[in-house]
TORKOL-4160 file (C-alpha; in steps of 0.2 Angstrom, whole numbers, padded with zeros to 4 digits, m for minus):
171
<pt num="1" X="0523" Y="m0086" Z="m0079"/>
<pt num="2" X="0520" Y="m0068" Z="m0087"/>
<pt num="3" X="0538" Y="m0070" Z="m0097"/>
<pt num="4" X="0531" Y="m0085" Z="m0100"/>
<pt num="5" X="0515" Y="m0076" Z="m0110"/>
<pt num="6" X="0526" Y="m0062" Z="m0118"/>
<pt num="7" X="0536" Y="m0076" Z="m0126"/>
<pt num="8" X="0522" Y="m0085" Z="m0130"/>
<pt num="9" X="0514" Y="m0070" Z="m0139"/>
<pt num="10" X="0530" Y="m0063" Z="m0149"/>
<pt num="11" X="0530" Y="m0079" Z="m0156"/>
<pt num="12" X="0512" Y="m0078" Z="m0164"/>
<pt num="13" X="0517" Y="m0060" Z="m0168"/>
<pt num="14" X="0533" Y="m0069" Z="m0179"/>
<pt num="15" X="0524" Y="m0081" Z="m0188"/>
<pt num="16" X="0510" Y="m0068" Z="m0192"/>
<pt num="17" X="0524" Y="m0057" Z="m0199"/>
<pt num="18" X="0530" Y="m0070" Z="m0210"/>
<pt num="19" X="0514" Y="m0074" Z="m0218"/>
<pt num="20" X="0511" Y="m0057" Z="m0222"/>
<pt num="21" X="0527" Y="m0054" Z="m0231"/>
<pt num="22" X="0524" Y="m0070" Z="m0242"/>
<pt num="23" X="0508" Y="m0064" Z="m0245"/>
<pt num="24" X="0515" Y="m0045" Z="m0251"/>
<pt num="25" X="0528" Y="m0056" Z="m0261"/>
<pt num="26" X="0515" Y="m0066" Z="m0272"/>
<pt num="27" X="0503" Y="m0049" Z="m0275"/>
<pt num="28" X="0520" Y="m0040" Z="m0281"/>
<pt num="29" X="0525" Y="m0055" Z="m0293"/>
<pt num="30" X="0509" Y="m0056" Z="m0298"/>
<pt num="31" X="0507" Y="m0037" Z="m0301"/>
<pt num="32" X="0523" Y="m0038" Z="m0315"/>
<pt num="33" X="0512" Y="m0043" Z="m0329"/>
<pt num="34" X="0498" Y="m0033" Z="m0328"/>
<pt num="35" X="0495" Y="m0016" Z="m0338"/>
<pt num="36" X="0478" Y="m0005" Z="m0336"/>
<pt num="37" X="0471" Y="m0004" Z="m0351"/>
<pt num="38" X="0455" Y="0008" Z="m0357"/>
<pt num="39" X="0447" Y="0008" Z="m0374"/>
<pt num="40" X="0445" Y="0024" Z="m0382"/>
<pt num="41" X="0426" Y="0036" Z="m0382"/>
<pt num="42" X="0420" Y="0033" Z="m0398"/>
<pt num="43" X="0421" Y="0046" Z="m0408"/>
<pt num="44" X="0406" Y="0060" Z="m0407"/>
<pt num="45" X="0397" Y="0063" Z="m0423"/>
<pt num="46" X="0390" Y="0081" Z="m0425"/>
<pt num="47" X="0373" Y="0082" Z="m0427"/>
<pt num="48" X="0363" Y="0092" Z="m0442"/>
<pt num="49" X="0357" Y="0109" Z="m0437"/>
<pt num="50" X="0338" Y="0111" Z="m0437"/>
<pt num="51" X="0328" Y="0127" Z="m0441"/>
<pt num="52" X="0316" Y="0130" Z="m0424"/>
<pt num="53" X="0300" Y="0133" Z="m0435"/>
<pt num="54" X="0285" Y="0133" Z="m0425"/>
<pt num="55" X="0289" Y="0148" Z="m0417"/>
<pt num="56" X="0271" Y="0155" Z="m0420"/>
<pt num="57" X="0262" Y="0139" Z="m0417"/>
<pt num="58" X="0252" Y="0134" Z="m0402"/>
<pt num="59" X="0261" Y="0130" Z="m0383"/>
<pt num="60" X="0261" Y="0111" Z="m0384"/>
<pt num="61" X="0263" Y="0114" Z="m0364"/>
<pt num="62" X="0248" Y="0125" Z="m0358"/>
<pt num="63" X="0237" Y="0114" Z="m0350"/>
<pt num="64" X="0219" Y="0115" Z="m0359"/>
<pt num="65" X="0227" Y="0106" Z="m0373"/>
<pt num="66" X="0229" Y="0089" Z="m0360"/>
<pt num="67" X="0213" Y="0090" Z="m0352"/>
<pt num="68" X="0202" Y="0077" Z="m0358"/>
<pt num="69" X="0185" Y="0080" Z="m0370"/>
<pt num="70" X="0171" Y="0083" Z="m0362"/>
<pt num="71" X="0156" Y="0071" Z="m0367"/>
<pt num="72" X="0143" Y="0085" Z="m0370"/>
<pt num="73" X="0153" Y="0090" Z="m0387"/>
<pt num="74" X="0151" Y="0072" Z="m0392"/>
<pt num="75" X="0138" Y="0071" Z="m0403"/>
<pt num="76" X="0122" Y="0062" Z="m0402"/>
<pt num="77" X="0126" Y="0064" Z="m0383"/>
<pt num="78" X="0111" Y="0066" Z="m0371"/>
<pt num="79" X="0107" Y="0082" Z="m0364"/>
<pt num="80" X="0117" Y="0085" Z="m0347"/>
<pt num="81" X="0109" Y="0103" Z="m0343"/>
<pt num="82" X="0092" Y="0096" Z="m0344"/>
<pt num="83" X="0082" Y="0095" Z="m0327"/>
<pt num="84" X="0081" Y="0078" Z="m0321"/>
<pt num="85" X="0065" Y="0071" Z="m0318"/>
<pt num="86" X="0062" Y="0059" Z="m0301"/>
<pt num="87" X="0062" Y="0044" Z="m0308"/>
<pt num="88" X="0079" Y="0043" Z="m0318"/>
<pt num="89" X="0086" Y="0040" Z="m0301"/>
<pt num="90" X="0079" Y="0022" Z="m0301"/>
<pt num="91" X="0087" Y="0009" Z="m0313"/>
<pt num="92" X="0074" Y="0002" Z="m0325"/>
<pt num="93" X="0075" Y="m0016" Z="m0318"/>
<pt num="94" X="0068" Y="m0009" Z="m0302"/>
<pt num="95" X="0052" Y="0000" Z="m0310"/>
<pt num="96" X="0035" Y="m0010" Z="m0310"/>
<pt num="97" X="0020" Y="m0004" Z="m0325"/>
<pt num="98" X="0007" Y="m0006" Z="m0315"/>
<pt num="99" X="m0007" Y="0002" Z="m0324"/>
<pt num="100" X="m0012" Y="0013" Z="m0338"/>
<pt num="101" X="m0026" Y="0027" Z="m0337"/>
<pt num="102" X="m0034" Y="0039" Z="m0351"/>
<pt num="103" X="m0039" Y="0054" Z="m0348"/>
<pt num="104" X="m0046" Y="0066" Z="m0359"/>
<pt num="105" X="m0040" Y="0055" Z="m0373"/>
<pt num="106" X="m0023" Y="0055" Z="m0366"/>
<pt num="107" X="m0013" Y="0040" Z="m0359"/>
<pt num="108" X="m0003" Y="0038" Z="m0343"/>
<pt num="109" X="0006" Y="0026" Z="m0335"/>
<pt num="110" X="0006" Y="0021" Z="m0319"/>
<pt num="111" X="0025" Y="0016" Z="m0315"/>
<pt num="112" X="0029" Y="0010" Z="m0295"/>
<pt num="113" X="0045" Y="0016" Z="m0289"/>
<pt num="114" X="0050" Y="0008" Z="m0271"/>
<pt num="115" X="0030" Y="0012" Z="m0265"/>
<pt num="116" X="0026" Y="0027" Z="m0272"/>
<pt num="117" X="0017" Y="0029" Z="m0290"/>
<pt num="118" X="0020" Y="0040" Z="m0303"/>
<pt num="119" X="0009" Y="0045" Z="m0318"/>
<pt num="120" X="0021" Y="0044" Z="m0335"/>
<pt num="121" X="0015" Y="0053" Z="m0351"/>
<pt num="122" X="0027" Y="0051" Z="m0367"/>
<pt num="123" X="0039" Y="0065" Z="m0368"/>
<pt num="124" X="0044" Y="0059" Z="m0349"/>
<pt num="125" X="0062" Y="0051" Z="m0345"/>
<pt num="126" X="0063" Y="0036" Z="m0335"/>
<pt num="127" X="0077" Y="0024" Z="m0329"/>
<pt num="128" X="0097" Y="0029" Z="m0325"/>
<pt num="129" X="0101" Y="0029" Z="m0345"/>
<pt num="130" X="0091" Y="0044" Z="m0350"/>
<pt num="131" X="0077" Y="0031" Z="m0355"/>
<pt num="132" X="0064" Y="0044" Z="m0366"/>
<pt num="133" X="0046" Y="0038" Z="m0366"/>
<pt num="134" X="0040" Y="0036" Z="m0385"/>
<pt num="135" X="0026" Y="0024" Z="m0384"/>
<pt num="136" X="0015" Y="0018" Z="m0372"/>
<pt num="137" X="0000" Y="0006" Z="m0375"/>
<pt num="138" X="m0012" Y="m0004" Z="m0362"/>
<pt num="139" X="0005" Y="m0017" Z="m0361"/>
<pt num="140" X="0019" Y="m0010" Z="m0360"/>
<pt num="141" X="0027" Y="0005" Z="m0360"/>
<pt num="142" X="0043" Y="0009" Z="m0376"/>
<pt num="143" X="0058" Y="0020" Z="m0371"/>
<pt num="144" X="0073" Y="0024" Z="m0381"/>
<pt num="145" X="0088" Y="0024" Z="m0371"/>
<pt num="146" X="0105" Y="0032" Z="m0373"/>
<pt num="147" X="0118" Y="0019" Z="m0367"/>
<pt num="148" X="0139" Y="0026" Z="m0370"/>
<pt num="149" X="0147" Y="0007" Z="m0380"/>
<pt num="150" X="0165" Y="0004" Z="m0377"/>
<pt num="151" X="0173" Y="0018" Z="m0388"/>
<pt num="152" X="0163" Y="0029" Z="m0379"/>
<pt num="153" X="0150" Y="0034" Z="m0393"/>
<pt num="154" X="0132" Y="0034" Z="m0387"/>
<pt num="155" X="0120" Y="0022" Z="m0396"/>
<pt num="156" X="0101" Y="0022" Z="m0396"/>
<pt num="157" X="0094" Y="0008" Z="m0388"/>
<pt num="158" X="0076" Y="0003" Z="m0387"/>
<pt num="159" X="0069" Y="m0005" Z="m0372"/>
<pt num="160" X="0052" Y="m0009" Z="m0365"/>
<pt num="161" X="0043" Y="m0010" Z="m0347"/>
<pt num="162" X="0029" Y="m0023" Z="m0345"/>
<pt num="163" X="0014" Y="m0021" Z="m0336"/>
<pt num="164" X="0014" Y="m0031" Z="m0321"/>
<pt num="165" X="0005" Y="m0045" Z="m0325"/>
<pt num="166" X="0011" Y="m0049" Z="m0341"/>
<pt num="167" X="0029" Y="m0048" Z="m0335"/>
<pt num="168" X="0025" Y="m0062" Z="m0322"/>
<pt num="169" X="0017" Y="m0072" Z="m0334"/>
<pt num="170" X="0032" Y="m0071" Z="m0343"/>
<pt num="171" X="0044" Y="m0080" Z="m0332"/>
């Protein structure tokens, strides 16, 4: 049986042989006509000299000149060193005119903030876009805001909070 097996497998071992030697036939055939070819670099053209003349100029590289500008130097900008008063923490939305008082021929308003009241005179700043108070009458109370447009510019814009009562009658 075992000769049997060794016969058997050098057989197999033949006919693989022969395969292999038709295959290497046909690749060197088919290797007669074939020539490598490579296309040429193309030619390097010599670039024109050029004087280095910003020698004395500024580093385009040192850093301060890549940090951004700062919107205190833009003009018409509102004023960033200036203390803030209590209630520019409050968007204008949320604060109620609930009263105005004179005294000594002076008027104040009386402006709710969450539940606490705050006297407001003119001169006073109210509301998250550095709303100035200019006017304020038995109505309503006239701030000029400072609100940054879309190129970054800041623009005057006038706005008004209505006593209470008139501002429900509105709606």
């Amino acid at each position: 049986m075992k000769r049997l097996l060794i016969l058997a497998s050098a057989l197999l071992l033949a006919a693989c042989s022969s395969d292999q030697e038709d295959i290497q036939g046909w690749m060197a055939e088919q290797e007669k006509g074939m020539t490598g070819t490579i296309k040429p670099l193309p030619e390097m053209k010599p670039l024109p000299v050029v004087k280095y003349e910003a020698e004395g100029a500024s580093d385009p590289f040192v850093p301060g000149r890549i940090e951004p500008e700062t919107k205190t130097s833009r003009r018409g900008g509102p004023d960033l060193d200036r203390r803030r008063e209590p209630l520019e923490t409050y968007p204008l939305e949320s604060l109620q005119l609930v009263g105005v008082i004179k005294q000594k021929g002076k008027v104040h308003a009386l402006v709710k903030a969450d539940q606490n009241l705050h006297q407001v005179r003119v001169g006073n700043y109210m509301g998250q876009n550095f709303g100035l108070v200019t006017a304020i009458t038995e109505s309503e109370v006239t701030l000029k805001e400072l609100v940054e447009d879309m190129n970054g510019d800041w623009v005057e814009r006038i706005s008004t909070l209505l006593l209470q009562d008139q501002q429900e009658a509105r709606k």
